[in-house]
N, C-alpha and C positions, 0 to 999 in steps of 0.2 A: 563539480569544480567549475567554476567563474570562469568562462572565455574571455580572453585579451583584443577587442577584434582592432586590425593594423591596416592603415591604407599607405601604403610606401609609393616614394615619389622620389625617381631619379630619371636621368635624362640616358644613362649608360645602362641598355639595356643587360649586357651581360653582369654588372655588379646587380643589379637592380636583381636577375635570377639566382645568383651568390647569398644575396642577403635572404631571399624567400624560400632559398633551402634551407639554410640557417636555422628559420622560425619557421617552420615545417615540423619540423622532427622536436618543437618543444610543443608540448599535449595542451598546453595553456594557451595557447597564441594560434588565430585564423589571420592570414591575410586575406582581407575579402574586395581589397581595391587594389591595382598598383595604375601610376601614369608616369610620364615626363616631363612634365611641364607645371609650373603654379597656376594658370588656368586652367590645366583639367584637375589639379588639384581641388581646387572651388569646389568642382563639377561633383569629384567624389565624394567630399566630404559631406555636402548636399545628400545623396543618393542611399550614403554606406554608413553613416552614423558611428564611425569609428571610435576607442575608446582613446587608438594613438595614432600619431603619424608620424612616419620617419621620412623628414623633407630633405634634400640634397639641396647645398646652397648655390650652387655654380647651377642655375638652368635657362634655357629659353623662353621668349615672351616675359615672364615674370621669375623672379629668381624667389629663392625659398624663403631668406629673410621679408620681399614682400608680400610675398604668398602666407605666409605665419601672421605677419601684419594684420592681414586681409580675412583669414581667418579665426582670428581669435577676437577679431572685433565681434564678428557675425556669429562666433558661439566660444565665451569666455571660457568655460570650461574644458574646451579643446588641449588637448595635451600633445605639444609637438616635441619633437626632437631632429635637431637640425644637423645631415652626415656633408663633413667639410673635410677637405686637405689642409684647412689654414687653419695651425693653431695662434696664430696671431691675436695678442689680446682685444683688438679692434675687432676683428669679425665676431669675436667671440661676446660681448657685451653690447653689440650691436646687437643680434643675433637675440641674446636674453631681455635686451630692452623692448624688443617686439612682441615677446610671451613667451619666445621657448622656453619650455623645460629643461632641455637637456640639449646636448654639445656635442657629439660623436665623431672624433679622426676614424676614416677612412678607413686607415691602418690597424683601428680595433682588429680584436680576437674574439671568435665567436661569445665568449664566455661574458664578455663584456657590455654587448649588444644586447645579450638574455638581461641582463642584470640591470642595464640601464632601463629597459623596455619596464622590466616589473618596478625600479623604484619609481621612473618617474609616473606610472600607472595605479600606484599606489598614494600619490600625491606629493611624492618627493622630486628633486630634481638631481640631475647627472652631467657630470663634466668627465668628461674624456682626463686621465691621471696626469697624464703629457702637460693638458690646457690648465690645469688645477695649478699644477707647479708654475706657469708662466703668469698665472693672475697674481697668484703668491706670492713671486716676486716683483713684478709690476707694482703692486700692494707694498710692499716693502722698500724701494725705490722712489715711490713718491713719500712714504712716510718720512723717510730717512730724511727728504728735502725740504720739510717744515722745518719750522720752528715753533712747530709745536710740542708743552713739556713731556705730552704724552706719546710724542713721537717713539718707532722701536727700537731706535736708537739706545732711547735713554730706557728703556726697559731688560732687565735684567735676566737671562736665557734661567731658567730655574722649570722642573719639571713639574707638572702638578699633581704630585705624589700625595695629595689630601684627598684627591679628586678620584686618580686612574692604578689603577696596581703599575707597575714597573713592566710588565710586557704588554700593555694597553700605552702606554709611554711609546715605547719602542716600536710600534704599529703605527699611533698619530703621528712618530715622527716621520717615517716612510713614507705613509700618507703625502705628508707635506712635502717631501720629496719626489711624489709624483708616480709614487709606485700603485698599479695595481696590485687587488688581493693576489694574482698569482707574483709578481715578483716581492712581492710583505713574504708570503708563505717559501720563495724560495729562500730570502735575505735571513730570513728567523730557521729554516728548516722547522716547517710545521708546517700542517695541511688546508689545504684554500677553504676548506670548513670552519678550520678553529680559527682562519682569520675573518671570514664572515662574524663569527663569535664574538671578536673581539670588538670589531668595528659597530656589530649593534651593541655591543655593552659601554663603548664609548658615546655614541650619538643619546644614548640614555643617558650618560650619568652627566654630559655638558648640555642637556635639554636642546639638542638640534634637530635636523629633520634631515643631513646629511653629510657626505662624508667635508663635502665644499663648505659648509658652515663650519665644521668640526675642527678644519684646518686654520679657516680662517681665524675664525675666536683664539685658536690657540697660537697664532703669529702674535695677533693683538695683545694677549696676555705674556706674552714672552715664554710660551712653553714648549716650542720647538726653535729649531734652529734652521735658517733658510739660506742658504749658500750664494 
């Protein structure tokens, strides 16, 4: 089995040991760095050859957006993930403009953390369901104010029932709603397994790489509905 190896980087020591029990008790995943600061960030990533990092944005000396900066110049293929209180679309696209992979509130649940950790490790990337639904809309708010024909406005809400069976439907819509697989599996009554199921049989059949492309493309085609 393939180890995950993780150098975590926050300034709050006690979340900091919250998170590294966390990814303790999954068999796949070493922590073999942790610091406080984007300076000794550098230092780790240097030393420990990580596969990920999960950088906190609010820190001392250098904050995580400069630190991800700063690192992913010095080796591209670094794969960060940045843990934030602000789901604010600004930090957030800020935050991905620098390289990160992935987006994580604070507020996550452990299950969530596991699951970001392994997509974006597998080459995918991960937005927190919260931030998902606020680009979404953000996304849909500047559409509406073109004048452009292809705006969503003018696009007609229609499911893509050529594309998704009828409960793959009803997943991307929640999706874009913002919901984690455990609140999809509470809203459908089904088990957070068969809505993993669903969501790889969706990101297959729209050729995406995740669940944030999955949504998006289907705003743009008009096959959910965004409040």
């Amino acid at each position: 089995m393939m180890t995950t190896k993780i150098v975590l980087i926050d300034d709050h020591k006690l979340f900091r040991e919250g998170v590294k029990r966390i990814l303790d008790f999954e068999a796949s995943f070493e922590v073999v760095a942790e610091g406080d600061d984007g300076d000794t960030a550098v230092h780790l990533i240097e030393q420990n050859d990580p596969d990920v990092v999960l950088m906190d944005i609010n820190m001392p000396n250098m904050n995580g957006v400069e630190a991800t900066a700063e690192l992913i110049k010095r080796y591209p293929d670094l794969k960060v993930i940045i843990l934030s209180i602000h789901d604010d679309e600004n930090y957030v696209t800020h935050a991905l403009k620098t390289g990160a992979q992935g987006y994580l509130l604070k507020e996550m649940d452990s299950d969530a953390l596991i699951e970001a950790i392994k997509v974006v490790s597998d080459g995918g990337s991960y937005l927190h369901p919260k931030v998902t639904h606020n680009l979404v809309a953000e996304y849909r708010r500047l559409s509406e104010t073109t004048d452009n024909s292809q705006s969503l406005r003018a696009i007609e809400y229609r499911k893509p029932l050529h594309l998704l069976t009828r409960r793959e439907c009803e997943v991307l819509q929640l999706l874009a709603d913002g919901k984690s697989n455990r609140g999809v599996a509470e809203s459908l009554y089904i088990s957070e397994k068969t809505v993993k199921n669903h969501v790889s049989n969706i990101l297959q059949k729209m050729n995406v790489n995740d669940r944030t492309q999955a949504v998006v493309t289907a705003i743009k085609n008009g096959w959910v509905e965004v409040l």
